[in-house]
Each structure stands twice: as structure tokens, then as C-alpha cells.
N, C-alpha and C positions, 0 to 999 in steps of 0.2 A: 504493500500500500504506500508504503513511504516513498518507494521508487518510483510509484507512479507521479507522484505529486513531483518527487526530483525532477523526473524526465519531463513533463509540463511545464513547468519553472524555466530548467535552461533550454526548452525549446522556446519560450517567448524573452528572456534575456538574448539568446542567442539571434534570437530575429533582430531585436532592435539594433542590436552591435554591427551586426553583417549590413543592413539596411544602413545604416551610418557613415559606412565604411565604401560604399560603393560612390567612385564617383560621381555621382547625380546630384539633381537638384532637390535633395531631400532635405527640409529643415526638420530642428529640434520640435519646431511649434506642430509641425504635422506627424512625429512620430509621436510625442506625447498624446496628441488629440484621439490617435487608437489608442495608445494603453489605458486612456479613461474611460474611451467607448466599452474597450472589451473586458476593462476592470473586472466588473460585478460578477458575470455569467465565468468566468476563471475564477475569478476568488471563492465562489459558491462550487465550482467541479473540487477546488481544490481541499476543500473546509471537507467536502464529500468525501473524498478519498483518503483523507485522515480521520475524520469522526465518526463516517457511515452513520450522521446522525443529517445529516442535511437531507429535508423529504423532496419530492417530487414538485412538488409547490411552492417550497421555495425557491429551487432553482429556478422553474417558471419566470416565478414575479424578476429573478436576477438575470434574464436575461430579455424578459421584457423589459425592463430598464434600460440594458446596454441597445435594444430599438428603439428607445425613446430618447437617449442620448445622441443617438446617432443620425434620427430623421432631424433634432434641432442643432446640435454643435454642429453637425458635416451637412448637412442641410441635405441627407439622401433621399432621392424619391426616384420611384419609377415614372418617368414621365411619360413614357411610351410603351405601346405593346408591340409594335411592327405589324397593327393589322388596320389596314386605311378606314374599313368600314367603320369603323368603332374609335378613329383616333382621335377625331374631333369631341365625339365627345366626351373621352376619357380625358382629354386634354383640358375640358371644361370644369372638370369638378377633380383639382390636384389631390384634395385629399386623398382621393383616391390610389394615387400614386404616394403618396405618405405613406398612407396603412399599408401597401403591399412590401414596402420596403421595410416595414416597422415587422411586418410576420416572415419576410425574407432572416431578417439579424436576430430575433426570438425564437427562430425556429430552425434554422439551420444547426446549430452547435449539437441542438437535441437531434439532429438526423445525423449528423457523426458521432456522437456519443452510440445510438443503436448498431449504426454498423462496426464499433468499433471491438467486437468481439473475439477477436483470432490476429496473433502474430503479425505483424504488416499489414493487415485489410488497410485500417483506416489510414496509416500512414501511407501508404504508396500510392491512393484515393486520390490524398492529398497533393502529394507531388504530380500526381496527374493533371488536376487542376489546376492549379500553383501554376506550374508550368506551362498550361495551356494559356495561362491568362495573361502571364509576366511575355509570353510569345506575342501577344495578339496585341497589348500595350506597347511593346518594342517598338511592332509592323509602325505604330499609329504615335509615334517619337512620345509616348506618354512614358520618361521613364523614371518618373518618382513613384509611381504605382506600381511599374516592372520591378523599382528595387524590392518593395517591400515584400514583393513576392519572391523573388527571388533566395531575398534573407530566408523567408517559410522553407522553403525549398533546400536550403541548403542546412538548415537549422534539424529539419525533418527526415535530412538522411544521416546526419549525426545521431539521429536519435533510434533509426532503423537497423543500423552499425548493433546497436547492443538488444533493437527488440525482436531483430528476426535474424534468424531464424533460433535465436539463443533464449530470447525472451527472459533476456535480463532487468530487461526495466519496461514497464508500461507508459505510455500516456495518460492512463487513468480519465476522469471526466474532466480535470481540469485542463490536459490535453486536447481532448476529444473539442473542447468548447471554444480552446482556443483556435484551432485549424476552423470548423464551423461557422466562429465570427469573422476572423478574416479573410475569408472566403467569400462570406454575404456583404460585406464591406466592400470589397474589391470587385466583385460582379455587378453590383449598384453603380458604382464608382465610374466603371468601364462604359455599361450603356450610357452611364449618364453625361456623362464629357465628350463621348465619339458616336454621333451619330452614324455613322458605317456599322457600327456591332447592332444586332439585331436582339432587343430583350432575350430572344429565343436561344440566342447562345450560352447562356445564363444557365438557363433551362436545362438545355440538351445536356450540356456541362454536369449537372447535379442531378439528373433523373435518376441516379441509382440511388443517393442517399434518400433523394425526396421522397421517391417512389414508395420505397422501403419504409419509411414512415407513412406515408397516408397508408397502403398495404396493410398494416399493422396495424392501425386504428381503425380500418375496416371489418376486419378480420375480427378484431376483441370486438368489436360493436357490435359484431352479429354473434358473436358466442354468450354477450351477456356480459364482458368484464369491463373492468377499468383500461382506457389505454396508459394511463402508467403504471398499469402491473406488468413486472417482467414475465416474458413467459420463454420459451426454447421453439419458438418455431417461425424464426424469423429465417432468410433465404439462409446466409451463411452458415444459419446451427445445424440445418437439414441437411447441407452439403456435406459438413463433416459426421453426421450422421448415417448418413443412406449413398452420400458417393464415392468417399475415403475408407476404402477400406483395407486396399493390401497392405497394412503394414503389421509388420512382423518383428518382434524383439522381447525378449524375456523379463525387462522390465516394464510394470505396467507404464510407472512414470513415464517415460522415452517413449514409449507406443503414444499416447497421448501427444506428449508434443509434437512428436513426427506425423500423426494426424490432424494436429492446431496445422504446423507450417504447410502441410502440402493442403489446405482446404482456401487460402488466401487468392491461391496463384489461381482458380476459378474466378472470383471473384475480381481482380485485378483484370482480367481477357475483359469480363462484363463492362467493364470502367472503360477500359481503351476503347472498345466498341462505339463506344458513345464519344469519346473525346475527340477522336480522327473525324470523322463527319463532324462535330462542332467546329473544326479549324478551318476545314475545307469549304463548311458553307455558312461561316458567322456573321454575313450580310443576307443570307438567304433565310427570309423568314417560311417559306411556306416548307421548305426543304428539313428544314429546323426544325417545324412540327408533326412532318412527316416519322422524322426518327426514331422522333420523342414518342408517337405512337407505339412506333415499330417498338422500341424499347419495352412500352408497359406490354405490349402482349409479350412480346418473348419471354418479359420477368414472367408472369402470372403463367402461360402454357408450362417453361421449366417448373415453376414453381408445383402446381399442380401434377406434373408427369415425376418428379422427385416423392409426391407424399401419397402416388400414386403407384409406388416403386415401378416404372414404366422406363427408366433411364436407361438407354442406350450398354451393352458392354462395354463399349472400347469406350466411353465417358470415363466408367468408373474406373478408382487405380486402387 
């Protein structure tokens, strides 16, 4: 637990320093202005993964904060969807674009916190995108945004160094929260400065984590439960459930891990899948929703042919 909370800590120390250090136009006044955005909702993963006393509720309200900090100090909104018939008059009533960007920075941390369950998932997620986005700010000479991702990026495979495949330290939720907020920061940030980037990239970008939480709030809603009750049948528990199986070793311990690390690298293909068509077509709105379709049925068809044990042999390893 401790480690987790370690690895957390100097991955957002780590970011600031790297982000500092890179030639660009980065000031002090706009690095500071994220670490107070994304304060609360870190400080709350963090308090969690030391006291296991921090509830589901709380973290909420603390990262609803870090969206309410962050739609007024950084002034984020989605101003745009990329869909003409409806821009006008999305464009007439801002709030609109307020609230979307207040439940974009509230609610993402908590969709990396759920995917974050196995060796590298969340982390290499993150570099996924991190890197997709510090690429596409580059293209678009935006590079005080580029740095700050880039620092994520570089910070994040320091921190992948001792979590995969060894899983000596975790990200824990204060991790989780912080990749999450900087993420919904940064995607806001992007459509909102470069009209060339298409909302939709945003999107395509993060459908797996998004997915994977409304999924799961679907899902409890129809069985009856609470969706912050944890349960075990989110995509990647079932993976290493029902598709990881040849591994072989006479400690149970080691069997275990060598099933945590090989259930990752599924989930990572799902990630790429989605990223490479966000880069290729990040001004193409219609192309972008297209994907993002394509994405939720393939989740949901896998999903179902998995707890349907209907998976392919040469899937399974």
C-alpha cells in the first residue's frame, strides 16, 4: 500500500521536474495551476491507499472539485462537438460545454482507477495516450501542452520499470487519479485551443476506459447493485480469468503473477486499436464516430463470447 502511494507521488513530482526541464514555453504559473487542479482527487487516491478508510463518496465530491476548479481557474469547456447540425446550438447555451468538461475531469480519474487492475494495464493506457496527444500538440507547434505530457510519459515509464512485469510498486488510486486528471485536462485543452482536433478524438482516445465504466454501471444497474460496489467482472478480470491460462509453475504465488502480467498485453492491442485511427483521422469527425462505434460492439460481442466461454483457441494462452 505504501508503494503505491510512493509510486503516485514520484510519478506527479516526476512530471513537474521533467515538464520544467524541457525547453519550452512552460511557466511556473501554469504548472502550478495543474497541481491545484488535480490536488484534491490525488490527495483523496492517496489518503485511500494509506487508510483504506477514504469511501467512494468522498473521492467523488474530490474530484468533483478538481472539475470545478478546473472549468473556472483554466477556464475549460467543450465548446464544440464536430457535428454542424447541432453546433449552433450547442454553441448557444456554453454551459453546456462547462458541465461536459466538469464530468470529462470528475470522471475520468475514476475510469483509470477501474481499469487499473493488472501489472501495466493502466500504465501503458496511459502512455498510449500521453503520447498520442503530446504527438498531435507537437503537429499543431502547441508545445507547453506537448511538454506536460510528455513529462506523464516519461515519469510513467519510470514507474512501469519496477511495476511490470515485477510489480514492485503500484500506482494505487492516487496514481490511477492522477494519469485520469491529466488526461481530461489535456484532451479539453487540445480541442479547445486547435480547432483542427475534432472533440471526437478525445473520445476515440479514451473509449476503452470510458466504455468500461459506463459498461459497469450498466451492468450493476441491471443486477440491482450499487455502481461503487467493486465486483470481479469487469473486461480485464475475465481475461485473466477465462483466457490466461497456460501457465505453469509450482509456486502458486508466481502462477499468479505470470497470469496478472500476460492478461495486460490483451488489453494494451484493445488500447492501440483505438489510438492509431484517432491519429490518422483526429480532424475527421464522422470517421471518429464511426470507430468509436466499432469499439463499443467489439468490447461488448468479446465481452459477452468471454462469459460465454465461446473464445477462440489460439486466443487463449
Amino acid at each position: 500500500m505504501a508503494a503505491g502511494c510512493l509510486g503516485a507521488w514520484c510519478l506527479g513530482a516526476a512530471s513537474l521536474h521533467l515538464g520544467l526541464s524541457i525547453n519550452v514555453p512552460l511557466q511556473w504559473r501554469d504548472a502550478l495551476l495543474w497541481l491545484v487542479v488535480l490536488a484534491p482527487t490525488v490527495l483523496a487516491g492517496v489518503l485511500e491507499d494509506y487508510t483504506l478508510r477514504i469511501g467512494v463518496r468522498w473521492r467523488l465530491l474530490a474530484s468533483a472539485l478538481c472539475g470545478v476548479l478546473g472549468c473556472t481557474l483554466m477556464g475549460l469547456s467543450v465548446q464544440r462537438l464536430g457535428l454542424p447540425f447541432i453546433e449552433s446550438w450547442w454553441q448557444m447555451m456554453p454551459w453546456l460545454g462547462v458541465t461536459l468538461a466538469f464530468v470529462a475531469i470528475a470522471g475520468l480519474p475514476h475510469a483509470f482507477n477501474i481499469i487499473d487492475g493488472y501489472n501495466g494495464l493502466a500504465g501503458i493506457v496511459a502512455v498510449l495516450v500521453c503520447g498520442a496527444i503530446a504527438h498531435v500538440a507537437l503537429q499543431l507547434g502547441d508545445r507547453s501542452l506537448a511538454a506536460i505530457l510528455v513529462a506523464v510519459v516519461g515519469a510513467t515509464l519510470g514507474f512501469l520499470y519496477w511495476n511490470y512485469p515485477r510489480g514492485l510498486i503500484f500506482a494505487g488510486d492516487g496514481g490511477a487519479y492522477l494519469w485520469g486528471g491529466v488526461i481530461a485536462i489535456a484532451c479539453i485543452t487540445l480541442v479547445q485551443r486547435h480547432a483542427a482536433v475534432s472533440p471526437w478524438f478525445a473520445m476515440l482516445l479514451l473509449i476503452y476506459p470510458v466504455w468500461e465504466t459506463l459498461f459497469s454501471i450498466y451492468r450493476k444497474w441491471v443486477r440491482g447493485t450499487s455502481p461503487g460496489m467493486a465486483d470481479s467482472l469487469h473486461f480485464h478480470q475475465l481475461v485473466y480469468k477465462r483466457i490466461v491460462r497456460s501457465v505453469f509453475h509450482d509456486n502458486e504465488t508466481r502462477r499468479m503473477l505470470m497470469r496478472n502480467n500476460r492478461t495486460s498485453p490483451y488489453l494494451w492491442l484493445f488500447t492501440a486499436l483505438t489510438v492509431l485511427p484517432a491519429l490518422l483521422f483526429r480532424n475527421n469527425t464522422l470517421m471518429l464516430m464511426l470507430f468509436c462505434a466499432l469499439f463499443v460492439v467489439s468490447y461488448v460481442s468479446a465481452y459477452l463470447m468471454i462469459v460465454r466461454f465461446k473464445v477462440p483457441r489460439w486466443i487463449r494462452r
